[in-house]
C-alpha positions in Angstrom: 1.4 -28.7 -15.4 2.5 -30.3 -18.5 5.6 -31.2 -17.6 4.8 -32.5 -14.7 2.3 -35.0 -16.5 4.7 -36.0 -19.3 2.8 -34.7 -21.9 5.4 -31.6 -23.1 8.6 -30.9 -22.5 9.8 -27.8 -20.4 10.5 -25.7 -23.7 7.2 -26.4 -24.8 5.8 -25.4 -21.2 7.7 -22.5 -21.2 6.7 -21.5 -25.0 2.7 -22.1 -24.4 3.4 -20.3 -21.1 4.8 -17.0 -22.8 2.1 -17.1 -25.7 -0.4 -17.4 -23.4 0.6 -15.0 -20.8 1.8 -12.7 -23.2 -0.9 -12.1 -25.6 -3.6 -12.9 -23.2 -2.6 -11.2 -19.9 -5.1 -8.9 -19.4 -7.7 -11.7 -20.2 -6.5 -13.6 -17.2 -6.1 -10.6 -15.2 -10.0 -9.9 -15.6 -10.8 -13.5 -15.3 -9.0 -13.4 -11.7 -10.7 -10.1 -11.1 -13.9 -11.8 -11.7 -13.5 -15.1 -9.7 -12.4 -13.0 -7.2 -16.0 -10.9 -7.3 -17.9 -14.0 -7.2 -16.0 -15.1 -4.3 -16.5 -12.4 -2.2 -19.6 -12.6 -3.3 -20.2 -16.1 -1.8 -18.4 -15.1 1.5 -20.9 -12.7 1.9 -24.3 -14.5 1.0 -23.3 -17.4 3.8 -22.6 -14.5 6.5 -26.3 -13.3 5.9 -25.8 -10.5 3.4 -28.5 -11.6 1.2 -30.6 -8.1 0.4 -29.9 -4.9 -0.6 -31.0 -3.5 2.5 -28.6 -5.6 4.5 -25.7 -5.1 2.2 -26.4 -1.3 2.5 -26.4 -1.8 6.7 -22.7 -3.5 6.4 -21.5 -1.4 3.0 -18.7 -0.5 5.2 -17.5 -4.0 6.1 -18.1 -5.0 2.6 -16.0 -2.4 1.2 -13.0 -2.7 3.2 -13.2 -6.3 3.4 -13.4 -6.3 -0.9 -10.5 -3.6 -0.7 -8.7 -5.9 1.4 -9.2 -8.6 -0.8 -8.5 -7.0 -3.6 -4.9 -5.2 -2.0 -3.8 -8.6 -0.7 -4.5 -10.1 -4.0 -2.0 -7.8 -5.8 0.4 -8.4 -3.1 0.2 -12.0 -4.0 0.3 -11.4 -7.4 3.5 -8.9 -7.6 5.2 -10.9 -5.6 4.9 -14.4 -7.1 5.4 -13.1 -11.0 7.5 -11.0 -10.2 9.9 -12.0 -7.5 9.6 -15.3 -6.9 9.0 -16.8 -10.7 11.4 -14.4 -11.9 14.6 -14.9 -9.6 13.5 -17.9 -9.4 14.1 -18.7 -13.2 17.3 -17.0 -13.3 18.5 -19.0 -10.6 17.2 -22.0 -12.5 19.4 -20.5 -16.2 16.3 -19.2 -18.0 17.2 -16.2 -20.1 14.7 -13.6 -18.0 17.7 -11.5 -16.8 17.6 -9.6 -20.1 14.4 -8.0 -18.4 14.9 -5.4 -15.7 12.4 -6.5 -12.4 14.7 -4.4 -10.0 11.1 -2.3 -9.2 9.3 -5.8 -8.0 11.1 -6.5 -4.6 10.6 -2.5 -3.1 6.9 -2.5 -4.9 6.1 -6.2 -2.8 7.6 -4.5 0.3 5.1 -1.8 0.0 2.4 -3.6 -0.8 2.2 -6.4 1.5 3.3 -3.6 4.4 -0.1 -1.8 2.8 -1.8 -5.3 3.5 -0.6 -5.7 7.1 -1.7 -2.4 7.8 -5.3 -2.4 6.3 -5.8 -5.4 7.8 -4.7 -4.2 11.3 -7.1 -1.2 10.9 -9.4 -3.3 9.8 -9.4 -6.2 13.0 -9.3 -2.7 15.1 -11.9 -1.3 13.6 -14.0 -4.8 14.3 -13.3 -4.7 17.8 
């Protein structure tokens, strides 16, 4: 983002980048864990699951539509950072192939074909 606004140039971007991914991983992983809560959270409060009672009538949509959420989110996440960014910068000359990533491509197989399936089972299960 701050390349693309001028204001540092791409090794600067790509410095910040790997401090701040590399130290504080984790934090953002939790921070994406929680965003993603709240939204599911909001989802639900606008389709009428306002009370306890009424989340305990639909606990099974809400769980497999959170596990859903949740699976496709790591899908996304797999793939992008570790697919897509990665070949990506190799193609592009970064130094990354001095890391080994050759477990990303066969684990975002599985785990968008996980996806498609629990989301199948799950538009069956609606129906």
């Amino acid at each position: 983002m701050l390349v693309l606004f001028g204001l540092a140039g791409i090794s600067i971007a790509n410095d910040l980048g790997n401090k701040l991914y590399g130290d504080y991983k984790w934090t953002f992983r939790a921070a994406a864990l929680v965003f993603l809560t709240l939204g599911l959270v909001v989802y639900f409060r606008r389709r009428g699951v306002c009370s306890l009672d009424e989340a305990r009538r639909q606990r099974n949509r809400i769980l497999n539509v959170a596990l859903l959420s949740l699976l496709a989110a790591s899908s996304l996440y797999v793939f992008w950072n570790y697919v897509v960014l990665y070949y990506g910068g190799i193609a592009a000359g970064l130094p990354w192939a001095q890391w080994d990533e050759s477990w990303a491509i066969p684990l975002s197989a599985v785990l968008f074909a996980l996806t498609a399936g629990a989301f199948f089972l799950y538009q069956r299960s609606r129906s």
